[in-house]
C-alpha positions in Angstrom: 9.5 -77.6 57.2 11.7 -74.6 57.6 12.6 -72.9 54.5 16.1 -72.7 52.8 17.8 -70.1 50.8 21.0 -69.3 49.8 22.4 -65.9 49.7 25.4 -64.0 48.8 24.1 -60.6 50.5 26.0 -59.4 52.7 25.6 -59.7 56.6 25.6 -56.0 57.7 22.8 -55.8 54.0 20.4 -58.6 54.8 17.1 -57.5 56.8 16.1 -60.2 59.0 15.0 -61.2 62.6 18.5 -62.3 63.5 22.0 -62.3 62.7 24.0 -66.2 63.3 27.9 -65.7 63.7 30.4 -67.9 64.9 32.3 -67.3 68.3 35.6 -70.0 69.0 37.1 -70.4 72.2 41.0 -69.2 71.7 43.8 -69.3 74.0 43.0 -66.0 75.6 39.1 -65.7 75.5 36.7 -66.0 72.2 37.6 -65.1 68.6 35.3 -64.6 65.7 34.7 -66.8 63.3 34.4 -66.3 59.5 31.4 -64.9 58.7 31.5 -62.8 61.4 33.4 -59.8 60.0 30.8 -57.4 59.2 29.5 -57.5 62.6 32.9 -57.2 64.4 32.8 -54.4 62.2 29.5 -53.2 63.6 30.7 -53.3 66.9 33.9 -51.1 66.0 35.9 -54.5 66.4 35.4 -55.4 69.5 33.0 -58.4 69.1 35.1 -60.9 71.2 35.8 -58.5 74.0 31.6 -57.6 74.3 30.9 -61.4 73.9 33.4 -61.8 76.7 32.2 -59.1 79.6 28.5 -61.1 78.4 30.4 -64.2 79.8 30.9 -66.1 76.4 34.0 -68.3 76.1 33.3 -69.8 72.4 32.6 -73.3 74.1 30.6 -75.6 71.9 26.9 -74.8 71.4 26.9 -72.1 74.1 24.5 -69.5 72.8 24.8 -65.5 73.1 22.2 -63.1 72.5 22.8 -59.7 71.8 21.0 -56.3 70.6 22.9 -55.5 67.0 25.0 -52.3 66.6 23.7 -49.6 64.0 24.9 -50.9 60.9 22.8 -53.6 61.1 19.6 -54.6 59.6 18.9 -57.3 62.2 17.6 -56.4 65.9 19.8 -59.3 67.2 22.7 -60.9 67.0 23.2 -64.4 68.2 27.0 -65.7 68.4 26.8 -70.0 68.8 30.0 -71.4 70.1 32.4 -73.6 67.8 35.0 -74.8 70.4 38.4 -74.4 69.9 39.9 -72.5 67.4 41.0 -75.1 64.2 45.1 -75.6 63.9 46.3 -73.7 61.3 45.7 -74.0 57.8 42.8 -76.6 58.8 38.2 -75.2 58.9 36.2 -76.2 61.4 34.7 -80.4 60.9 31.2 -80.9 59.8 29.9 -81.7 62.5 31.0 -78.9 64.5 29.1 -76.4 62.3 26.2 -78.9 61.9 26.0 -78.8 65.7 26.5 -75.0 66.0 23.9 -74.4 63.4 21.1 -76.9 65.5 21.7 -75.0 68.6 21.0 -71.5 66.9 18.3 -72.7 65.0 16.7 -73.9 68.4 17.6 -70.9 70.2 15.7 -69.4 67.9 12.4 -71.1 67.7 9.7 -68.3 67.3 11.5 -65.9 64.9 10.3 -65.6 61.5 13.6 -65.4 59.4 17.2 -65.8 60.6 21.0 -65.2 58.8 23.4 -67.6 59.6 27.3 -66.6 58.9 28.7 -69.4 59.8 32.3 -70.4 58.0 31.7 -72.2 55.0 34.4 -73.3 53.4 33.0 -75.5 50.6 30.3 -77.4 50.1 30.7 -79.8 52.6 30.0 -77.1 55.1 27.1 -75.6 53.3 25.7 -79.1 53.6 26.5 -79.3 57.4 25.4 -75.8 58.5 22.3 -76.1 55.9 21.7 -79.8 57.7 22.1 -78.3 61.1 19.8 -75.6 60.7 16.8 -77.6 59.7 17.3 -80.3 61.9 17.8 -78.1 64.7 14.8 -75.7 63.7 12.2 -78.9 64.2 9.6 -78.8 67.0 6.7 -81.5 67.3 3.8 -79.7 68.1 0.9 -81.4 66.4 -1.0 -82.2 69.8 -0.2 -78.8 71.4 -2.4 -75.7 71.5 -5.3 -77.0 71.2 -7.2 -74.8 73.7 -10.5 -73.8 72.7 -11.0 -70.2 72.1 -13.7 -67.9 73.8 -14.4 -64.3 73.9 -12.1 -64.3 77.1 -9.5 -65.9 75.6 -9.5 -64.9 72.1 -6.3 -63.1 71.4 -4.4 -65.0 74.0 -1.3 -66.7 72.6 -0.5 -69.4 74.4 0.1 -72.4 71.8 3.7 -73.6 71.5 6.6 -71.3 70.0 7.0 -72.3 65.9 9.6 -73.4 64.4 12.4 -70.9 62.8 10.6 -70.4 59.5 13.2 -69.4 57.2 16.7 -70.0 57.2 18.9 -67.9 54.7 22.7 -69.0 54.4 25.4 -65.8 53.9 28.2 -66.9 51.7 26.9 -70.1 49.9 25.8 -69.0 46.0 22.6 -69.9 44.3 24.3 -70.2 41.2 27.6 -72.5 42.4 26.4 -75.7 41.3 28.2 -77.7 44.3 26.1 -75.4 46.7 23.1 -75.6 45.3 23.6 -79.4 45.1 24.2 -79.6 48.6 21.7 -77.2 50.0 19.4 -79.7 48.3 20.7 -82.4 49.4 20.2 -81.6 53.2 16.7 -80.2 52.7 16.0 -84.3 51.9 17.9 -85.6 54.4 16.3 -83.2 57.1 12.6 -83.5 55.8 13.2 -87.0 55.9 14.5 -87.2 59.5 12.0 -84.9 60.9 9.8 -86.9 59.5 11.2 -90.0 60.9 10.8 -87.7 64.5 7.1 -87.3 63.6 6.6 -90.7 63.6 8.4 -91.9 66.8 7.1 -88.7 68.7 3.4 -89.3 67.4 0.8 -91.1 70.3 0.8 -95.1 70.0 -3.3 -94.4 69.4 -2.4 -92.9 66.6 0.1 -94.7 65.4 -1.3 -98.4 65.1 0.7 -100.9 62.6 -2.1 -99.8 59.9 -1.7 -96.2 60.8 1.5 -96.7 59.9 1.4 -98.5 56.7 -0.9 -95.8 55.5 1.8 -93.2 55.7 4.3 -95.1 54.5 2.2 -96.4 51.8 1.0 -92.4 51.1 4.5 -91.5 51.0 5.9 -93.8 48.8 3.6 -93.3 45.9 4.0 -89.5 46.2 8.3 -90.4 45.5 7.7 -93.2 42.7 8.4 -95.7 45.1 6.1 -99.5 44.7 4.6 -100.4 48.0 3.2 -103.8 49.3 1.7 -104.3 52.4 0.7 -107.7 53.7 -2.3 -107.7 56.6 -2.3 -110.1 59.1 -4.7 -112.1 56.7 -2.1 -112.4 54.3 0.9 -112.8 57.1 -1.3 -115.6 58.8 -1.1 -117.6 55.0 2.4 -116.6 54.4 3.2 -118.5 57.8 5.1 -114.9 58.8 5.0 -116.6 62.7 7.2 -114.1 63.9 5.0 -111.3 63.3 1.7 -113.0 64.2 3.5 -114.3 67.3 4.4 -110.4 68.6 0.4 -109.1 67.2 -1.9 -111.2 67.9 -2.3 -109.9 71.1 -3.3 -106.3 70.4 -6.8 -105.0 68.8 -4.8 -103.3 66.1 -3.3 -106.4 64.0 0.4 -106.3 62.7 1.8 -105.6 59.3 4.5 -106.1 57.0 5.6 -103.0 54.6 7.5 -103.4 51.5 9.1 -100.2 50.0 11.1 -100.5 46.8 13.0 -97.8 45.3 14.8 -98.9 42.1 16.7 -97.0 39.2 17.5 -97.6 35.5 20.7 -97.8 35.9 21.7 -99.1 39.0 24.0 -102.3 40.0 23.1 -102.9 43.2 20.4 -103.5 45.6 20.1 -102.6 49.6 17.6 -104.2 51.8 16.9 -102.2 55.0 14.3 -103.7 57.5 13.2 -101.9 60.6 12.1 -103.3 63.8 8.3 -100.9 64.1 6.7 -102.3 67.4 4.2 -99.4 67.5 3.9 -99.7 71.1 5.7 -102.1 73.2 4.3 -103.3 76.7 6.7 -105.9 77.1 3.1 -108.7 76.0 3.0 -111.3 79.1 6.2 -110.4 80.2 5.1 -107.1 81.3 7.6 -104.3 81.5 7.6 -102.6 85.0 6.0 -99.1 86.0 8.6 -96.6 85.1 10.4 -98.2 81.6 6.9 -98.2 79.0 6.5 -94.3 79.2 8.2 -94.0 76.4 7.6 -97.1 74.6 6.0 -95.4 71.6 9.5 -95.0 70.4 9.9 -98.7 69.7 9.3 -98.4 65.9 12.2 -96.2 65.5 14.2 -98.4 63.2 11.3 -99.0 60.8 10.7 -94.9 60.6 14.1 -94.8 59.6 14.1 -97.3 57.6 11.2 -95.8 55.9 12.6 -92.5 55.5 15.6 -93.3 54.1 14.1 -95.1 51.0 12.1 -91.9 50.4 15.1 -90.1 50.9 16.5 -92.6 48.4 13.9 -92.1 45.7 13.5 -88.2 46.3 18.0 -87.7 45.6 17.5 -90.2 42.6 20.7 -92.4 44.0 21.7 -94.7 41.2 21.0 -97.9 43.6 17.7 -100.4 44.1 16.5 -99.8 47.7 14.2 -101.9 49.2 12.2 -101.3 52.5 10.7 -103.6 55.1 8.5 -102.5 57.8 8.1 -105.1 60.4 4.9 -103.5 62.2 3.3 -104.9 65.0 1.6 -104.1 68.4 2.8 -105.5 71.6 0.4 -106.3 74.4 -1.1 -108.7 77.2 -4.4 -110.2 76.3 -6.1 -113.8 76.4 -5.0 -114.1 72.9 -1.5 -113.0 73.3 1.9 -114.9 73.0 3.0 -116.8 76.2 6.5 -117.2 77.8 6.9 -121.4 76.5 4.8 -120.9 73.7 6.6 -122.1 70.2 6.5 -120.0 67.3 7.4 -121.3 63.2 8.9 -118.4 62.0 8.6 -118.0 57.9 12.1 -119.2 57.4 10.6 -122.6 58.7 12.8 -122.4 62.6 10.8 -122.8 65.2 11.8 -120.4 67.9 10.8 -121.2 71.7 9.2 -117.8 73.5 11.5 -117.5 76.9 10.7 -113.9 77.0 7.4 -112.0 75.3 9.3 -108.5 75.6 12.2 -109.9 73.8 9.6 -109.4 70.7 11.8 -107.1 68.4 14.0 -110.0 67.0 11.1 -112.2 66.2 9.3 -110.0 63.8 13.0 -108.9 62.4 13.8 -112.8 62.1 10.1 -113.1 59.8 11.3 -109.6 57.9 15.0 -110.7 57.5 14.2 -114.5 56.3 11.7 -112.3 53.5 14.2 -109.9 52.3 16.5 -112.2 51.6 14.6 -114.0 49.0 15.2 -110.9 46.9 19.2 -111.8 47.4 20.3 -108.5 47.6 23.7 -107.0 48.0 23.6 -106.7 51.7 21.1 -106.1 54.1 21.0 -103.6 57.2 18.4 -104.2 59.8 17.8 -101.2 61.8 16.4 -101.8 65.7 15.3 -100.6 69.1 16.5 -103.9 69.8 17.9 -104.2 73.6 18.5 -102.3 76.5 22.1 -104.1 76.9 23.3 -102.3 74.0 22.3 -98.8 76.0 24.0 -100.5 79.1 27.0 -100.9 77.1 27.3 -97.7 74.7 24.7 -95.2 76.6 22.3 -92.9 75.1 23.8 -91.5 72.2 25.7 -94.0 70.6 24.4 -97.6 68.6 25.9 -100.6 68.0 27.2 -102.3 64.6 26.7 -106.1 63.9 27.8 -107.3 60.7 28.7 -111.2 59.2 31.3 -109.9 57.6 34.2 -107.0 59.2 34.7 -105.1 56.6 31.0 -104.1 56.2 30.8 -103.2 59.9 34.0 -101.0 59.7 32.5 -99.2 56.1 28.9 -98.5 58.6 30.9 -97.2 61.4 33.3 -95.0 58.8 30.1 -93.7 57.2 27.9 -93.3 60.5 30.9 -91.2 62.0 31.4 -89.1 58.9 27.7 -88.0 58.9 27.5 -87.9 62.2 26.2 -90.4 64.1 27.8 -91.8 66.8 28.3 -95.6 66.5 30.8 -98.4 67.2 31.6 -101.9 66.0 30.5 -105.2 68.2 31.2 -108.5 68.0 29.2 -111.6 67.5 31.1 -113.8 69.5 29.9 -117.5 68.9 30.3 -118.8 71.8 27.1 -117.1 73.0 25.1 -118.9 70.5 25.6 -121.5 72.6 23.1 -119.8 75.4 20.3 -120.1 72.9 19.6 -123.6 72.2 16.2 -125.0 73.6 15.1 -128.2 74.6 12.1 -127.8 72.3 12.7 -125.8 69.5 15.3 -124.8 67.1 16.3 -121.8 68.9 15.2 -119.5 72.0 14.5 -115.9 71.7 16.6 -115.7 74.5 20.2 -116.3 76.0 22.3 -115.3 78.6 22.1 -111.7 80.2 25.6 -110.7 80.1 25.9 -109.5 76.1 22.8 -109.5 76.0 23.1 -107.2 72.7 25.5 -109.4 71.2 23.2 -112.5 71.9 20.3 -110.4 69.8 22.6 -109.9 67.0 23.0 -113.6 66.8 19.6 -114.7 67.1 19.2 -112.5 64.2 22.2 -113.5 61.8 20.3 -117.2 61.8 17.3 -115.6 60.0 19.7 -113.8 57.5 20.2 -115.8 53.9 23.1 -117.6 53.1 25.6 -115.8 51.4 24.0 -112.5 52.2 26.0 -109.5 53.5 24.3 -107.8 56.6 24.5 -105.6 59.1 22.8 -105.0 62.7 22.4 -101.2 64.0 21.0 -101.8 67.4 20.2 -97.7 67.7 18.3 -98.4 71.7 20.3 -95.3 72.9 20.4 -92.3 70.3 16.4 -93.3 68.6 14.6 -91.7 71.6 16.6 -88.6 73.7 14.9 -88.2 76.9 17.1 -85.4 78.4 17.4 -81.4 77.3 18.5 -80.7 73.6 21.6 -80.0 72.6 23.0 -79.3 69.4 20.7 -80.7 66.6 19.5 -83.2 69.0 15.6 -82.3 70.3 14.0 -84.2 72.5 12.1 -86.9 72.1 12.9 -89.0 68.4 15.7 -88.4 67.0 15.8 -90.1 63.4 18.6 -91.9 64.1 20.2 -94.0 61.6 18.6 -92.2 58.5 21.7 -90.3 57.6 23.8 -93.3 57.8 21.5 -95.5 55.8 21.4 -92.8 52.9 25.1 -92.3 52.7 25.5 -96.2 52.9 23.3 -95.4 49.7 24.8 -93.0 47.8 27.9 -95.0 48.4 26.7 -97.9 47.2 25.1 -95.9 44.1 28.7 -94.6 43.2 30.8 -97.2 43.9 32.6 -95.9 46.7 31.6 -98.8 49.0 34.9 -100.8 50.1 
């Protein structure tokens, strides 16, 4: 993990590898941005005019290397576009600098130590720029440069650039207790989603259901938090048919995860349950050549879900937490699950099997039915659930469910302010409708057309009664298959964590509506 300090040195003072300023785009070509004063300085005032002959127009994310002035104590200066200058008397929105920062910590993957002077206003924008910078510095290299060496090849240096090791922020104070709270504050949230990343980007070999328990299970009693994890001994006598219906026909057998976080003092409780199909071939129904590639990434709502109750436990939020890990293997075999099979799910429903790769929402209906015996406050479920949602929304952007409006507005409000790109659906019930089976209680599918929304429904029957809960159906923004941008790598993402963790906190203070 890249390293975080704050500093109150100044720019031209500080020796390090490279120099961050901000460059907006203005009416009549790019400004500096605060923070960038001692190096306009450097370059006798004429920052903006040398950024400009380099081509540099301030645009958002657009990156500008240059050699620093004497004056300096950095070789090289690096100017990150903002966009458009704020209107007056307003700074630039979170998300802007939390962008900006991501895109010059990438830039500068390889380099040991690295000044940013971004504008920080308060410590709202320590938090984003701080946030930015560690989620943009992350790289996933764990299965890269492995090359043996020889005699021949001994001082060659070909494994993959590092990570920007060291991040120092000008103009945020050690001692300011709001800083210091919030550069703490994002080092959590971005350990935790870069650890989410690690486990979406990590080989389905590796990353079996019991792989993936163990990590969780590690993790969570390093933080303080309980775990219980049910094998498919224990989920075949718990009648968890759901589950055992989606794993029985891999070698590597399914689990369920329980993660609880709970404090002293708090008056509420969260349930959060992740869809983690480890690897996802579609079972019977096989998926074509061309869309399991990148199937590994199917477990991205339970590596959320997972880091955000360590993320939980690690910030101390006054609020009980509770984790479920829905963890199972996909695949075609003799023993597998067949299209007209009948599973009994653990609420007692039986569900009729139209469609094996329409697996999520039956280990989610088993994990959903489970946490709400607990009766908490609300729950969210969190889910590479269905490709219609990408159809309808596209890559970077997930779908909100809820059985009750208000709760869907508050998730969107809250993924939006951290964010993360999201909008409200329906669950019109006149789909329902498309479900019913001649044979069981319900069918695991329904029509095409909404098909998203037709998920979200199946799932709101395995929800208990009374309960508040939410659907995030993240099938676009968990796995980014295109080039970075911003704080964005490619590959996982971590999408969702920061949302669930400020539907924490908010929660924990009271601040919920």
């Amino acid at each position: 993990m890249t390293a975080l300090t704050l500093s109150t040195a100044g720019a031209a003072t500080l020796r390090a590898d490279a120099l961050v300023v901000g460059v907006a785009k203005g009416p009549k070509g790019p400004v500096s941005a605060a923070g960038a004063e001692a190096v306009d300085k450097a370059f006798d005032g004429k920052l903006a005019s040398v950024l400009e002959a380099l081509g540099a127009s301030g645009a958002e994310g657009e990156i500008t290397k240059l050699p620093a002035p004497a004056g300096l104590k950095v070789p090289v200066v690096l100017a990150v576009g903002l966009g458009s200058v704020p209107e007056k008397d307003e700074s630039y929105d979170e998300e802007t600098l939390r962008r900006a920062a991501g895109a010059a910590a990438r830039a500068l993957h390889g380099t040991k130590k690295a000044a940013f002077a971004l504008p920080l206003d308060d410590a709202s924008a320590v938090t984003a720029v701080a946030e930015g910078a560690l989620l943009g510095a992350y790289a996933f290299t764990a299965y890269q440069g492995g090359e043996t060496k020889t005699a021949k090849n001994a001082d060659k240096n070909d494994g993959p650039k590092q990570p920007l090791a060291e991040v120092a922020l000008l103009g945020a104070k050690p001692r300011d207790k709001e800083h210091k709270a919030a550069a703490e504050r994002a080092t959590v949230i971005a350990t935790e989603v870069n650890i989410a990343r690690d486990l979406v980007n990590t080989p389905p070999n590796d990353l079996t259901p019991e792989a993936f328990a163990a990590v969780a299970s590690a993790a969570a009693k390093e933080n303080g938090v309980k775990v219980q994890v049910l094998d498919e001994k224990a989920l075949v006598k718990g009648g968890y048919g759901g589950i055992m219906g989606v794993g029985k026909g891999s070698e590597n057998p399914p689990r369920l995860v329980k993660l609880t976080y709970t404090h002293p003092k708090a008056v509420k409780t969260l349930a959060f349950v992740g869809k983690g199909i480890t690897y996802d071939s579609g079972g019977i129904s096989l998926k074509p050549a061309g869309h399991n590639e990148t199937m590994k990434c199917d477990m991205a709502g339970a590596a959320a879900v997972f880091a955000s109750v360590v993320a939980a436990a690690k910030l101390g939020l006054q609020v009980n937490v509770t984790g479920w890990l829905a963890l199972a293997e996909n695949m075609p075999s003799g023993s597998a699950t067949k299209p007209g099979d009948v599973l009994r799910m653990y609420s007692g429903k039986t569900v009729e099997v139209l469609n094996t790769d329409a697996e999520g929402r039956l280990v989610l209906g088993d994990a959903l039915t489970k946490a709400s015996e607990d009766n908490p406050d609300a729950i969210v479920d969190v889910a590479t659930l269905t490709g219609a949602m990408v159809m309808a929304l596209g890559d970077r952007t997930f779908g909100v469910m809820a059985n009750d409006d208000a709760f869907r507005t508050s998730i969107h409000e809250i993924a939006e302010e951290v964010g993360e790109a999201s909008w409200p659906m329906p669950l019109p019930q006149d789909l329902r409708k498309s479900m019913d089976s001649p044979t069981a209680d319900i069918a695991n599918m329904g029509v095409r057309m909404g098909g998203g929304l037709v998920a979200g429904l199946f799932l709101q029957e395995f929800v208990g009664e009374g309960i508040t809960w939410a659907h995030l159906d993240i099938a676009g923004p968990a796995f980014h298959e295109g080039a970075p941008y911003g704080y964005t790598p490619k590959g996982g993402t971590g999408s969702a964590v920061r949302t669930l963790v400020r539907l924490a906190e908010r929660t924990a203070t009271g601040d919920l509506g």
